[in-house]
N, C-alpha and C positions, 0 to 999 in steps of 0.2 A: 462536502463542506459548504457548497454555495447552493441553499436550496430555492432559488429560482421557480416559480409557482404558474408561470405562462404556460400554456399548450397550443399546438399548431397544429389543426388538421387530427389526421391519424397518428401524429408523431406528439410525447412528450416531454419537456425536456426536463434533464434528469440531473446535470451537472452545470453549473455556470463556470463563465472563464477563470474566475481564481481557484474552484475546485481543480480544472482541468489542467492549468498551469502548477497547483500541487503537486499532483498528481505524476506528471511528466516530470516534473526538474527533479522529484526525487527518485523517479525510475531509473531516469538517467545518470543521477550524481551515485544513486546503489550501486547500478551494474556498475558502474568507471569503476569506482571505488572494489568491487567484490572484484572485476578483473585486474585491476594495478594488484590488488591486498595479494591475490592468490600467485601471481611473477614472482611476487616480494618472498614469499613465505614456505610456496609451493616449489620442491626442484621442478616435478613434471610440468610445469607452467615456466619453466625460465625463460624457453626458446622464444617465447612470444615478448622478450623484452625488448628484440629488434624491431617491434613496430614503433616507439615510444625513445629509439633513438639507445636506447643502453639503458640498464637498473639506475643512473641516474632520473633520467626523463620518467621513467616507471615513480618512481618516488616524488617526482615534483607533479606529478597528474594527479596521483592520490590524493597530495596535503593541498591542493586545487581545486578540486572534486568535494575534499572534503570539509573545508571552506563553504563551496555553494550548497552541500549538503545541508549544511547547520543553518545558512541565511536564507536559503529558498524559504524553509517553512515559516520563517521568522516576516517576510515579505509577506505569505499566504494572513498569517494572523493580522498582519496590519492591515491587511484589504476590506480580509471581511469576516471581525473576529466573532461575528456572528451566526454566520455559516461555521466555522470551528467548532461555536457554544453547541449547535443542534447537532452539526455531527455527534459529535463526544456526548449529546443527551440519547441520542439514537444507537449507536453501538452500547450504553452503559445499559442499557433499559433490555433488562432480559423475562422471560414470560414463557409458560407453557410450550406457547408457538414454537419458542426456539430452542428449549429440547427435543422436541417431539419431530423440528425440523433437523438437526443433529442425526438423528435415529432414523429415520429414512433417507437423508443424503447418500448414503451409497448406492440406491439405487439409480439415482440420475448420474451421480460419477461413471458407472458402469451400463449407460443408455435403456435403463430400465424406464417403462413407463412409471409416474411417481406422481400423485395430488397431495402438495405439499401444504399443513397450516398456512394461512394470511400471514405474510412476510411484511415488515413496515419498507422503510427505504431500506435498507441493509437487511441481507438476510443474516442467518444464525452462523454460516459460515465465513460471510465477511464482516461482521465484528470481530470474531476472533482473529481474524488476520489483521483488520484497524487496529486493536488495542495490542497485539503484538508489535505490529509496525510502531508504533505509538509510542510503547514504555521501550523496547527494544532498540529503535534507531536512538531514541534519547540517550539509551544505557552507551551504545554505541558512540554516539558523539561525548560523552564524558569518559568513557576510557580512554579512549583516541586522542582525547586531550591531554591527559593523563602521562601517554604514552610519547607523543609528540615533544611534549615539554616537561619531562622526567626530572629535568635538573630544579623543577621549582618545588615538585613535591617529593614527599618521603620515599623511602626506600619502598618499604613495605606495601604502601598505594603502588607503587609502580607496579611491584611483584605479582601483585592482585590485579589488576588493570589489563594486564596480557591474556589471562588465561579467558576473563571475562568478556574483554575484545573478542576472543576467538569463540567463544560458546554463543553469545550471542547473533555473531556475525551466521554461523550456523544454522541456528533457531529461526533466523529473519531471513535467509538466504534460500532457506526449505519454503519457510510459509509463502515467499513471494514466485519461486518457481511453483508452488500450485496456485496459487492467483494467478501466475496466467496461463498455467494449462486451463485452467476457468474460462477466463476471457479469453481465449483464442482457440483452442483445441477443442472442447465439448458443445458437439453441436447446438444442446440446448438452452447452452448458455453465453457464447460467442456473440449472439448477438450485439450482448450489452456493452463490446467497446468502444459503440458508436457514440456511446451516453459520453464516454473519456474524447472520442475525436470531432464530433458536432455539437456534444451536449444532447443530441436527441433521440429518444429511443423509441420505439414501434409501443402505440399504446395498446395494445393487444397482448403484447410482449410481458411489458411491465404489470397490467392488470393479473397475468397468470404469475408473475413472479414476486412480483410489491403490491398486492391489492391494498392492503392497509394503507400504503405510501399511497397510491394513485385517489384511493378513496377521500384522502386528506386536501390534497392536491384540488381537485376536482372538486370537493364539496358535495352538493343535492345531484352533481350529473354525473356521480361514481353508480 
């Protein structure tokens, strides 16, 4: 979201502080939220209600969580809703590159050697995880609401609003446990959670992965 344009040495940087702060407060308010939801809903998850004090406390950490879930991105946009605009221009903006990167991404999941098309900032597999996360936490936070505060809408929303919580909590719960077998498990790509923790990533790094992005960045000395 914050595309910050500086470079330092060998390192460049890839994320600015309100990407970064994005980024984490909604890791964090997801997982709370995916762990309270699954105590709640899941019997084989009950046991774990004793850390949150009893299914009360489990309940009050969720509607807490889920609170900062909805304001975090709300704070993100106000900072810098222009980092937001270019994100959302960059995951929307799809092109050759990113089928053809699609259709050989298995082989680097599976630590195959792989020369993938010129990637911009995001490649073809983290858009699709952006705009899932994207339309999907949204869908999320309006069923929840839905669900939360039953008494003010219809029956029917309500009825619908469950099942939809549940599917999409799914959908977004899968795409982001492989986002970070991404960013942490696969050697070839681990690097870049540095870009989430310092903002700064190995320009050698980036160039094999985001040349497009690095090339923009960089100008006449890509």
């Amino acid at each position: 979201m914050d595309n910050n344009k500086k470079t330092s040495g060998e390192m460049i940087l890839r994320f600015g502080r309100v990407a970064i702060f994005a980024h984490w407060a909604h890791t964090v308010t997801f997982f709370m939220l995916a762990l309270t939801g699954m105590i709640i809903y899941i019997k084989s998850f009950s046991f774990l209600a004793v850390l949150f004090g009893g299914f009360q406390g489990v309940r009050l950490v969720h509607r807490i969580m889920a609170v900062a879930f909805i304001i975090c991105p709300l704070i993100s946009l106000a900072a810098n809703f222009k980092g937001f605009q270019e994100w959302m221009k960059d995951v929307t903006t799809w092109g050759k590159n990113e089928f053809l990167f699609l259709k050989m991404f298995p082989r680097e999941l599976f630590g195959l050697p792989v020369e993938f098309p010129p990637q911009s900032q995001f490649n073809a597999g983290e858009k699709i995880n952006s705009l899932l996360q994207v339309f999907g936490c949204t869908l999320l936070a309006l069923s929840g609401i839905v669900i939360w505060f039953k008494q003010y809408f219809p029956v029917v929303l309500v009825q619908w609003a469950l099942p939809v919580h549940d599917l999409t909590f799914i959908l977004t719960f899968s795409a982001a446990l492989g986002h970070a077998y991404m960013a942490c498990g696969l050697p070839a790509t681990r690097h870049g959670i540095n870009g989430m923790l310092s903002g700064y990533v190995k320009e050698e790094w980036a160039r094999h992965h985001y040349p497009l992005w690095v090339k923009k960045v960089k100008g006449d000395q890509a």
